[in-house]
C-alpha positions in Angstrom: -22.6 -27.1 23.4 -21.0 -24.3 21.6 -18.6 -24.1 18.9 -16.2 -21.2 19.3 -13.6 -19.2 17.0 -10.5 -18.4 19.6 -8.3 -15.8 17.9 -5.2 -15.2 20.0 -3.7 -18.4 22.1 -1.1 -16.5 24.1 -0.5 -17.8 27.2 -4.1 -15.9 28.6 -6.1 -17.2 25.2 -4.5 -20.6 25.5 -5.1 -21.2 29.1 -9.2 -19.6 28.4 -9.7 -21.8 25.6 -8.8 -25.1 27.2 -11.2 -24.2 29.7 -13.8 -24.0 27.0 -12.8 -27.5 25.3 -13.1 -29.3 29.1 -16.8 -27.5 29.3 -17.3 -29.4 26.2 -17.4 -26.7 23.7 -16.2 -27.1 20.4 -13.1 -24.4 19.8 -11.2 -23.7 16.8 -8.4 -21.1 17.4 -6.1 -19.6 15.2 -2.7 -18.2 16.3 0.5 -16.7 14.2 2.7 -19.0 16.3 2.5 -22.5 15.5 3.9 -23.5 18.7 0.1 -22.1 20.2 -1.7 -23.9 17.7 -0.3 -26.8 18.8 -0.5 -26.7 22.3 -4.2 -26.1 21.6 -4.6 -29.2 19.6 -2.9 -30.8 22.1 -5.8 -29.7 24.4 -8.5 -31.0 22.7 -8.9 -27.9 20.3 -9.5 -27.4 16.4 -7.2 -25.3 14.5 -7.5 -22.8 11.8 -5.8 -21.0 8.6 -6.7 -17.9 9.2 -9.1 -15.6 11.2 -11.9 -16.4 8.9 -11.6 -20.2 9.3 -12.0 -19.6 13.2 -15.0 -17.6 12.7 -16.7 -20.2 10.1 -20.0 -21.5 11.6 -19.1 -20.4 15.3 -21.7 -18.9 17.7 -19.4 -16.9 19.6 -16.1 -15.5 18.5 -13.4 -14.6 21.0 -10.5 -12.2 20.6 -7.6 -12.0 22.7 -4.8 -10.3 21.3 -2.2 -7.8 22.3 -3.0 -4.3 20.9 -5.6 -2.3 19.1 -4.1 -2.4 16.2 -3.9 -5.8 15.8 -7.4 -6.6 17.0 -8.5 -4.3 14.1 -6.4 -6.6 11.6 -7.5 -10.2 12.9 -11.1 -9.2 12.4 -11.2 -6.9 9.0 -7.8 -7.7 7.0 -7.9 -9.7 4.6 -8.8 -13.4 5.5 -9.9 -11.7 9.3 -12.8 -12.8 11.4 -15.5 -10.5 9.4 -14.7 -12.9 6.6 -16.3 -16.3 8.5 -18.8 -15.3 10.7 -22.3 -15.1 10.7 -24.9 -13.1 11.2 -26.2 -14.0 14.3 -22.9 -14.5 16.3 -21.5 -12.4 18.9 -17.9 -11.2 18.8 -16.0 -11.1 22.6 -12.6 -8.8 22.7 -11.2 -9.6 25.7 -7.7 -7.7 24.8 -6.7 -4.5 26.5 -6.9 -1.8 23.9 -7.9 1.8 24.1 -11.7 2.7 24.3 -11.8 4.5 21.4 -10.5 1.2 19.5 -13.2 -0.6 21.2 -15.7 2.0 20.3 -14.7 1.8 16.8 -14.4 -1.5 16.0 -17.8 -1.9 17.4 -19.1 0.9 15.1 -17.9 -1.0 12.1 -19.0 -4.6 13.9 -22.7 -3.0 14.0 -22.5 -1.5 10.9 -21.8 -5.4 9.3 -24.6 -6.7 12.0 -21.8 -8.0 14.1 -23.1 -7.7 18.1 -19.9 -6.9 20.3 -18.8 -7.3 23.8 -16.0 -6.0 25.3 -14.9 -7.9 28.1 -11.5 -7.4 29.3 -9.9 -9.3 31.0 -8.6 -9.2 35.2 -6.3 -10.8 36.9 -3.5 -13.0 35.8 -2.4 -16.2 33.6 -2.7 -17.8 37.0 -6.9 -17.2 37.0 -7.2 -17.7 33.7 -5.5 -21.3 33.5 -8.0 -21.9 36.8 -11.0 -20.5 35.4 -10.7 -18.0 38.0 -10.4 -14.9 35.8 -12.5 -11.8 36.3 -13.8 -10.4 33.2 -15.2 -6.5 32.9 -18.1 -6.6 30.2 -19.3 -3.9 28.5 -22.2 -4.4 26.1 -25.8 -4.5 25.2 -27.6 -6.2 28.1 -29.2 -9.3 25.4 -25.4 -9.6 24.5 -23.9 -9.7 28.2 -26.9 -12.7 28.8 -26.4 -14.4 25.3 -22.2 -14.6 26.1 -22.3 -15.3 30.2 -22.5 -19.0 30.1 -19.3 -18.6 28.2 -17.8 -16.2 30.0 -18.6 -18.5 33.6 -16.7 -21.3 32.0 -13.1 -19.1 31.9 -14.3 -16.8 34.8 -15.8 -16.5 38.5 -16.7 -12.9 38.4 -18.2 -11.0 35.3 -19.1 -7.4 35.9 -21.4 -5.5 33.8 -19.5 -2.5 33.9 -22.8 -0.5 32.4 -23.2 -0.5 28.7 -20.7 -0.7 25.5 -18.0 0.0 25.5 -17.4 0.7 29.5 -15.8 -2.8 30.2 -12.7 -1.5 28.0 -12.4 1.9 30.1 -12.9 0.1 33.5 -10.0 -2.0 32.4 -8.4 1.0 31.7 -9.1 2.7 35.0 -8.3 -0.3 36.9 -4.8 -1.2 35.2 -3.7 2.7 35.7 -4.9 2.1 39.5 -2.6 -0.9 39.6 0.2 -0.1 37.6 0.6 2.8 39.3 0.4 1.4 42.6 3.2 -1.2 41.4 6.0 2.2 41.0 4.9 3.6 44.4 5.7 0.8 45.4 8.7 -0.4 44.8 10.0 3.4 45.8 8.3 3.2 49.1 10.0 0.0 49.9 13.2 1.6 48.4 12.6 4.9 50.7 11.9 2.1 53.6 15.6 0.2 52.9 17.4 3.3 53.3 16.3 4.6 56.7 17.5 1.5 57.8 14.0 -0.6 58.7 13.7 -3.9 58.7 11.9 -5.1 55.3 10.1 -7.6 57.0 9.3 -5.5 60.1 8.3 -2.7 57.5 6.3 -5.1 55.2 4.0 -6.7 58.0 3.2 -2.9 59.4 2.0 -1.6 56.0 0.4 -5.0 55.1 -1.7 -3.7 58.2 -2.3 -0.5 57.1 -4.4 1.2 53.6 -0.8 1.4 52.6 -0.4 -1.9 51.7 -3.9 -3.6 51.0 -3.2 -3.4 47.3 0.0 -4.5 46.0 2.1 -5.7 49.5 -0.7 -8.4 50.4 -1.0 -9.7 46.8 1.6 -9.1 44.2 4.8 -8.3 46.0 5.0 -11.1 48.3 4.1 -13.4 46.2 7.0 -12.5 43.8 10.2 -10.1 44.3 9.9 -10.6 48.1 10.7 -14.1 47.6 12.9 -13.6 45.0 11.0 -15.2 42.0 10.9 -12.4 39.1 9.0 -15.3 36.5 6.1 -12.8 34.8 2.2 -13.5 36.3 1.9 -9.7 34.8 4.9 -8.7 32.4 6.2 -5.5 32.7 5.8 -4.8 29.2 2.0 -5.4 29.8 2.1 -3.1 32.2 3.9 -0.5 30.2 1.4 -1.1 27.3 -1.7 -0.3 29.5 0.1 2.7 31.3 0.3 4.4 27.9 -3.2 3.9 26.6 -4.5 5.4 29.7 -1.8 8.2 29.2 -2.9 8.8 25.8 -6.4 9.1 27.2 -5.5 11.4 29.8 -4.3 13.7 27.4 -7.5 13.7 25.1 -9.3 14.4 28.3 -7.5 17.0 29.3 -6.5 15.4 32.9 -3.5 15.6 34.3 -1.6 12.3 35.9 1.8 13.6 37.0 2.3 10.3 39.4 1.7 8.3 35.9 3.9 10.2 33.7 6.5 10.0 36.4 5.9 5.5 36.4 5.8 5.3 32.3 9.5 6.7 32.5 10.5 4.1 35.3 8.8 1.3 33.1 10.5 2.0 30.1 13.7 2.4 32.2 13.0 -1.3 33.0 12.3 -2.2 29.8 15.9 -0.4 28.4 17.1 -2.6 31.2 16.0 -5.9 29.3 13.3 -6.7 32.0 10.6 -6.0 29.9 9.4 -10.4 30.3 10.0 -10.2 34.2 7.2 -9.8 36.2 5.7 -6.1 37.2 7.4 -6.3 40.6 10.5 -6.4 39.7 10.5 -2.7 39.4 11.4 -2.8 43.1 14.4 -5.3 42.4 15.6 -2.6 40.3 15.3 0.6 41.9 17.0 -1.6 45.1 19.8 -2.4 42.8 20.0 0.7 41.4 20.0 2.7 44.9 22.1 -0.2 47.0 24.6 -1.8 43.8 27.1 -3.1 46.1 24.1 -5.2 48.1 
């Protein structure tokens, strides 16, 4: 078996790394919040002081943390990851962070002999507390082999998304796909409401149609259809990876007006305090917000 530094036990990392301890891997994590680093003990795991400490002796070190900027501090700050590990190891981010983060942590990773992979994560907390999650790998193809077996144990589809570096900007290009989708949306269904349709009557049509093979046969029934706003995707998330894929937009040069237009109606959400509600509620707003006497 392996043993394995887990930096980042959110509730993604958490769920991941308990599915590492029942495989029979050894798996010290490290986490600011205590309350993680208990749960994971609680689990089976190891914990850790520091970065470093997770890294100590490990084979495999796995990142999962919320931004770019912090991923860059967990593994070269003081007491980070580069402190601990070895060598031979290989280094897994599975957080969402811009490409050019992922490009240049790699950079420095390769200039300490660090091998990387990025392998982002998809789907939800759901898959990852199953095993279930989908991850998109980008990296060397020796890497992508030495790291699958541990990837198979949190996940039931890995994609080699073709070289370093490519599994972050799939993720990117896949989350502006979806949380674009999740604004057009929740104004079709608004734009639905007020010609008077049925909801259901207009939900099972569209359900049979392109229109609604993404979001209406997955997401939206599942959630603010029934009522049930509790986050599988936070709308905060959602926000955070609608603006890195803005940002690269710009230093392309491509223009996303249908994207500019959904990072205004996130924020508005989040100005709304429902930033920890799950990405559908979008649709429970603009409702409310269009009908406030319904």
């Amino acid at each position: 078996m392996t043993k394995i530094g887990f930096v980042g036990l959110g509730t993604m990392g958490l769920a991941m790394a308990k599915n590492l301890i029942k495989a029979g891997h050894t798996v010290v994590g490290f986490d600011p919040a205590g309350t993680a680093m208990d749960n994971h003990v609680r689990n089976g795991g190891t914990k850790a002081s520091s970065p470093a400490e997770a890294a100590t002796g490990a084979e495999v070190v796995i990142t999962m943390l919320p931004n770019g900027k912090i991923v860059r501090h967990a593994i070269f700050d003081f007491g980070g990851v580069i402190e601990g590990i070895s060598d031979n190891a290989v280094l897994i981010d599975m957080s969402t962070i811009h490409p050019s983060e992922t490009d240049e942590i790699r950079k420095d990773l390769d200039a300490k002999n660090i091998a990387m992979v990025d392998a982002p994560v998809g789907r939800t907390s759901v898959e990852a507390a199953l095993g279930t999650s989908l991850f998109m790998v980008g990296a060397e193809k020796d890497d992508l082999e030495a790291v699958r077996p541990i990837l198979e144990t949190m996940g039931d589809t890995i994609i080699d998304c073709g070289g370093p570096g490519t599994g972050s900007r799939m993720k990117i290009v896949n989350n502006l796909m979806t949380t674009s989708l999740n604004v057009l949306t929740a104004q079709i269904l608004t734009f639905s409401d007020a010609t008077g349709l049925d909801r259901n009557l207009a939900v099972s049509v569209m359900n049979g149609t392109a229109a609604g093979r993404g979001h209406m046969s997955t997401t939206y029934p599942a959630k603010v259809l029934k009522g049930d706003l509790t986050p599988a995707f936070m709308i905060d998330l959602a926000k955070k990876d609608l603006d890195i894929a803005l940002a690269l937009s710009k230093e392309l040069g491509v223009s996303l007006s249908l994207p500019t237009q959904a990072e205004a109606i996130y924020a508005e959400a989040q100005e709304a305090g429902r930033g920890g509600q799950d990405w559908t509620a979008i649709y429970d707003m603009l409702h409310k917000n269009q009908f406030p006497t319904a």
